[in-house]
C-alpha positions as CSV (number, residue, x, y, z in Angstrom):
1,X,0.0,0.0,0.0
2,X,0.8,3.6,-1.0
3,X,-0.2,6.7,0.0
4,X,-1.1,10.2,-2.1
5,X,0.8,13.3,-1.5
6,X,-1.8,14.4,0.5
7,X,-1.3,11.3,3.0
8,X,-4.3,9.2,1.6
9,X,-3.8,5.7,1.1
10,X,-3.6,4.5,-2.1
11,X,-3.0,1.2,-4.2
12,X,-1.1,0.3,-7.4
13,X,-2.2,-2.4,-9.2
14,X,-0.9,-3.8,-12.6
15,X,-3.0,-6.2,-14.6
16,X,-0.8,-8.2,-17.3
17,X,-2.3,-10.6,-19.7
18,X,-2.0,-13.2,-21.9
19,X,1.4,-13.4,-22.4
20,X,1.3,-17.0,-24.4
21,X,4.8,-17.7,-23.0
22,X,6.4,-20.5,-25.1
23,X,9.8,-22.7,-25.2
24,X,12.7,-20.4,-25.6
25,X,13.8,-19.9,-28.9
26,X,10.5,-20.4,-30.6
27,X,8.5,-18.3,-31.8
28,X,4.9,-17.3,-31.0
29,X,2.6,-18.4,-34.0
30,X,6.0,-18.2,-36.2
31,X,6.3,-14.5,-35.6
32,X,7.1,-12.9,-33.2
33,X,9.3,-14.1,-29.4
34,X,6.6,-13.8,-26.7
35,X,8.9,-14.0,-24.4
36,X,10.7,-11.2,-25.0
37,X,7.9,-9.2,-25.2
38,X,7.1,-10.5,-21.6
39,X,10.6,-9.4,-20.7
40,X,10.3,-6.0,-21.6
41,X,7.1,-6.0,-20.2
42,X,8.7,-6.9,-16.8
43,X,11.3,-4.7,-16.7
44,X,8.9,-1.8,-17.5
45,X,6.7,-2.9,-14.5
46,X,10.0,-3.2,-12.5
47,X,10.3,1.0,-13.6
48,X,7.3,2.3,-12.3
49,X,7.7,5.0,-9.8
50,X,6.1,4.5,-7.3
51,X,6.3,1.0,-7.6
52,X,3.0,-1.1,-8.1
53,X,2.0,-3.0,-4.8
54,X,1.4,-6.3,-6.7
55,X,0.8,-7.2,-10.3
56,X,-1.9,-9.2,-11.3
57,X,-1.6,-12.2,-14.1
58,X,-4.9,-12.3,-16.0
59,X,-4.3,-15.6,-17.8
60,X,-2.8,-17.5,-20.9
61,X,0.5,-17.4,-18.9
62,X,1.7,-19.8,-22.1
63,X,0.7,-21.2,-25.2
64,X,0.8,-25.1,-24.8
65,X,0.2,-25.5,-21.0
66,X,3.7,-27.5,-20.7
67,X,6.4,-27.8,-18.1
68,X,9.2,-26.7,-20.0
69,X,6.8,-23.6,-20.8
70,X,5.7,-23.1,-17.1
71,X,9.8,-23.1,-16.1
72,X,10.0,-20.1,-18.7
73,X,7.5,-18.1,-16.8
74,X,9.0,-18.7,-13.6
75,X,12.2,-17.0,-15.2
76,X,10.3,-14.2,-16.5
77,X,8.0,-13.5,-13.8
78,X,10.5,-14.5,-11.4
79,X,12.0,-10.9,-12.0
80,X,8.8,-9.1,-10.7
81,X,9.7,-7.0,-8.0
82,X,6.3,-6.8,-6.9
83,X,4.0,-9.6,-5.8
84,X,2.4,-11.4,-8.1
85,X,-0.8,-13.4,-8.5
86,X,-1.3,-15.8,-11.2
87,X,-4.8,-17.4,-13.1
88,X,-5.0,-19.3,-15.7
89,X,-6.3,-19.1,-19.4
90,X,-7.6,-20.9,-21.9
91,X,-4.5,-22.0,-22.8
92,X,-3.1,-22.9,-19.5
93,X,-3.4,-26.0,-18.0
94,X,-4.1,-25.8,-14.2
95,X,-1.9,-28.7,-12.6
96,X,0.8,-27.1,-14.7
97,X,0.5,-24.4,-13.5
98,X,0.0,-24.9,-9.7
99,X,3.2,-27.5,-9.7
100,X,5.2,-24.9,-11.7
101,X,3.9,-22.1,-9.1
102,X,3.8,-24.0,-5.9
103,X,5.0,-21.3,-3.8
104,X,2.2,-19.3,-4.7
105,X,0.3,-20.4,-1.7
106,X,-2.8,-18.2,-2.4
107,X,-3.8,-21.5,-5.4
108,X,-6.0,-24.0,-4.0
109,X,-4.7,-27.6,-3.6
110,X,-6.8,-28.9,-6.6
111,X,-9.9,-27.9,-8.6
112,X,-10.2,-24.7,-10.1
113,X,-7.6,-22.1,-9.2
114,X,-10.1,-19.7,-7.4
115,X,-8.8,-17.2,-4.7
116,X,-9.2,-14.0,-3.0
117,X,-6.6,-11.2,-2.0
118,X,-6.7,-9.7,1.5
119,X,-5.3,-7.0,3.6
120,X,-4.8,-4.8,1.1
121,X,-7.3,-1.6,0.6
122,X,-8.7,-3.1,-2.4
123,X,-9.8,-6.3,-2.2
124,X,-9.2,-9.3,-5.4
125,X,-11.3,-11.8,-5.7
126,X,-10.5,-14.2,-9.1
127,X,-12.2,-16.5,-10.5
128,X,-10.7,-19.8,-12.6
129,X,-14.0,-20.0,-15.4
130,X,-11.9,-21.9,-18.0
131,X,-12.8,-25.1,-19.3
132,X,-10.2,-27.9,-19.3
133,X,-10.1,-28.8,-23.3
134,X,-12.0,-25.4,-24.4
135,X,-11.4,-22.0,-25.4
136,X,-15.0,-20.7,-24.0
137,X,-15.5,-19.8,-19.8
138,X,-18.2,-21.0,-18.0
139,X,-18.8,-20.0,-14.1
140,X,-20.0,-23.3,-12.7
141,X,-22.1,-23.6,-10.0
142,X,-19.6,-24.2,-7.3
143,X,-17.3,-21.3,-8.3
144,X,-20.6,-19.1,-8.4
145,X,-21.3,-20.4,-4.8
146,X,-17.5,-19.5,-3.7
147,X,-17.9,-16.5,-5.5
148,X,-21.0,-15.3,-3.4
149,X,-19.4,-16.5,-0.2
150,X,-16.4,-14.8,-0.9
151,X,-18.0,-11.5,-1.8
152,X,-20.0,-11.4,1.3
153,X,-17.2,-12.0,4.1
154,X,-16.3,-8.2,3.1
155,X,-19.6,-6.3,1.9
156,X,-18.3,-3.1,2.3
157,X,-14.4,-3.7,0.6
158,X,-13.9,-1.9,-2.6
159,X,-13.5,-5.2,-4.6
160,X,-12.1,-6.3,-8.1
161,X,-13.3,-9.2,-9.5
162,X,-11.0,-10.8,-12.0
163,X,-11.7,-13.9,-15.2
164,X,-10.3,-14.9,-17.7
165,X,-12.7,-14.8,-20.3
166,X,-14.9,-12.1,-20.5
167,X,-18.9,-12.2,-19.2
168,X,-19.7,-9.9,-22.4
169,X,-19.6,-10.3,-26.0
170,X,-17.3,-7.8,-27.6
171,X,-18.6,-7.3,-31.6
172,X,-15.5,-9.3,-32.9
173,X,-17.0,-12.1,-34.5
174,X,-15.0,-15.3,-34.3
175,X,-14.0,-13.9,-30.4
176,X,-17.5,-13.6,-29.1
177,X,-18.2,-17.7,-29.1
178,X,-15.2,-17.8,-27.1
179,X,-16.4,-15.5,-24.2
180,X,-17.6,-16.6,-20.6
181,X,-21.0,-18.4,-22.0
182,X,-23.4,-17.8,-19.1
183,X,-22.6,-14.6,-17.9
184,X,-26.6,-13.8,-16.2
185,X,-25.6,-16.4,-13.4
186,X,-22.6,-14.4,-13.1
187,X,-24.4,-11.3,-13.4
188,X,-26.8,-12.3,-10.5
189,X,-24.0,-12.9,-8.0
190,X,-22.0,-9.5,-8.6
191,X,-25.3,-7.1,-8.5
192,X,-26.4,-8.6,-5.3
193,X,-23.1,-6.6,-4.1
194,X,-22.7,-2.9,-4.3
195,X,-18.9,-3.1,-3.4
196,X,-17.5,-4.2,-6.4
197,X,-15.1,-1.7,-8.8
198,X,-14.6,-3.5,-11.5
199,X,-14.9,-6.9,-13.3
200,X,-11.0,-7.1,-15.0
201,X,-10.3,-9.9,-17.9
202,X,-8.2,-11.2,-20.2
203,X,-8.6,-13.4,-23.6
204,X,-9.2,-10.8,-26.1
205,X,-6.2,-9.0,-26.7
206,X,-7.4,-5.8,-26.9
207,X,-8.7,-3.1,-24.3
208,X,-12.2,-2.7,-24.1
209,X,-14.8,-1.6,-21.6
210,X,-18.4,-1.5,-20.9
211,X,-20.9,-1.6,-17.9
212,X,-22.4,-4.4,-16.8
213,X,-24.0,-6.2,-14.0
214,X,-24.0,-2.9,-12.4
215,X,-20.4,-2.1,-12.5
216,X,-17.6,-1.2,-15.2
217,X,-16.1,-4.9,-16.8
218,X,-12.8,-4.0,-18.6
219,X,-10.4,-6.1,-20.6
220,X,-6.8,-5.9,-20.7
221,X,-4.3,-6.0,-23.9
222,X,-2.0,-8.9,-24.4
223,X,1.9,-8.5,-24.0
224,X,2.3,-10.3,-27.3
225,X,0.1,-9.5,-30.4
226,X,-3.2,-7.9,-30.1
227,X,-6.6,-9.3,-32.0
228,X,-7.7,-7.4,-35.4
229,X,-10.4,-4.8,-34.4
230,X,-12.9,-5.6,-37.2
231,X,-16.4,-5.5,-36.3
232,X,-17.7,-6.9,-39.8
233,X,-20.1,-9.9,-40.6
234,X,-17.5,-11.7,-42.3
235,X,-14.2,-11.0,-39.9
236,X,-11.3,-13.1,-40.2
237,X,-9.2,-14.0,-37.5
238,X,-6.3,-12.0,-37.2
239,X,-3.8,-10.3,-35.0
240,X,-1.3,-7.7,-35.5
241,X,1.8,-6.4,-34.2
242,X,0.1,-3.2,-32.6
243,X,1.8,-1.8,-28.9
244,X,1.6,-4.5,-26.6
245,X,0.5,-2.9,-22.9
246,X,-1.1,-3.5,-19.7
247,X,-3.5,-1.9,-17.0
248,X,-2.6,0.1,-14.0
249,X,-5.4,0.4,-12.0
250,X,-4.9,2.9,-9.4
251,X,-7.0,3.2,-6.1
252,X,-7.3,5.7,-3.7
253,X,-9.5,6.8,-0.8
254,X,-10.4,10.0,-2.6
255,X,-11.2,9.1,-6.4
256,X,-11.9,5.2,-5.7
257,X,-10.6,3.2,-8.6
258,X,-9.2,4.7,-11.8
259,X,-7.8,2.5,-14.9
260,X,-4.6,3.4,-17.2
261,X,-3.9,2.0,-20.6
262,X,-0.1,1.7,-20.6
263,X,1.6,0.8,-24.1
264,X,4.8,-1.4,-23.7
265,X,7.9,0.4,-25.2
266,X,9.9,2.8,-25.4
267,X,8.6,6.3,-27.2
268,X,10.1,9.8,-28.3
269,X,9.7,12.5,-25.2
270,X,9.3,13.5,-22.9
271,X,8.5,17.4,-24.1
272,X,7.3,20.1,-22.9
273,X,3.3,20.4,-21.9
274,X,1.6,23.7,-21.9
């Protein structure tokens, strides 16, 4: 925890995502070294002034779900200063993951890697909604029963909800079977709580926003390509080399919770500002 200049306290968090992570030396989809870009992602993170107070991994942490994949992201995310916290994606694979990880001792034993962040002055609660085999999300009724539970042992902590894929379909044609498929179940568990800031996902490579279920449900960019923004009938998949980035979502006692879209990179400037 932080404070403002004015002595209010304040919290840093950064959301990375889908960083498809893969065996070093190969490339992602032929083009490009994901785990570069996750590199310079990290040591940008590691730059921030002040520094965040933990940084949150929205899924895809790599593209096959393997060992010698999960041993690269220890090495990269290893280098994270701050603490970090770590779902899984559609392309994960959750025992993976939890063996690669064990020290994370926030992951459940077994079953679907729900948890909840304490102590801090905003409150994370994530939820695992992948499907073992799929590239859809699907809130089942026993992580919508945690969910609830979870939510109501703090009714009054500003709270961040965090998924994979998102509850919401986004225009994109050949993303939108792939969201979180029964998102009025979900729905019905968030608006029965007044506490909650924002809904924060993955999946879709590209930052979008809207409200929902009575709150503001945001999506975060990847590290590695980001997904074609065309809205037509007939859209093709496609991604392009566009800025990879992150979120930095900033909380204090004054403002409540404000979101920053950060590009990965390194640009001309600074120059003056009148």
């Amino acid at each position: 925890m932080t404070t403002t200049s004015n002595g209010v306290a304040s919290m840093l968090i950064v959301q990375l995502s889908d960083l498809h992570l893969c065996d070093e030396g190969a490339l992602y989809n032929g083009v490009v070294s994901t785990n570069d870009m996750a590199r310079r992602a990290v040591a940008q993170v590691n730059a921030l002034a002040p520094a965040p107070d933990l940084v949150l991994l929205t899924g895809d942490v790599t593209e096959h779900g393997t060992p010698s994949q999960y041993a690269v992201a220890h090495r990269i995310l290893g280098e994270l200063r701050a603490p970090l916290y770590v779902m899984p994606g559609n392309h994960d694979d959750r025992d993976a993951l939890r063996t690669a990880f064990a020290a994370h001792r926030y992951m459940p034993a077994e079953g679907p890697i729900n948890f909840a962040v304490e102590g801090t002055p905003v409150r994370i609660v994530a939820i695992d909604v992948t499907v073992p085999g799929a590239h859809h999300g699907h809130a089942d009724d026993a992580t919508l029963a945690w969910l609830s539970a979870t939510l109501a042992k703090a009714p009054v902590a500003p709270t961040i909800i965090a998924m994979h894929q998102p509850p919401f379909a986004c225009g994109i044609p050949y993303l939108d079977p792939y969201r979180c498929m029964n998102p009025d179940a979900l729905a019905a568990v968030i608006q029965r709580h007044g506490h909650i800031e924002r809904v924060v996902c993955g999946h879709v490579h590209r930052s979008m926003q809207r409200r929902w279920a009575g709150t503001l449900a945001l999506t975060a960019p990847s590290t590695a390509t980001q997904i074609a923004l065309d809205l037509g009938a007939g859209a093709k998949p496609a991604s392009y080399l566009e800025p990879p980035g992150y979120l930095l979502h900033r909380w204090s006692a004054e403002t409540g919770l404000m979101t920053h879209l950060v590009p990965i990179g390194e640009f001309a400037g600074p120059f003056p500002f009148a």
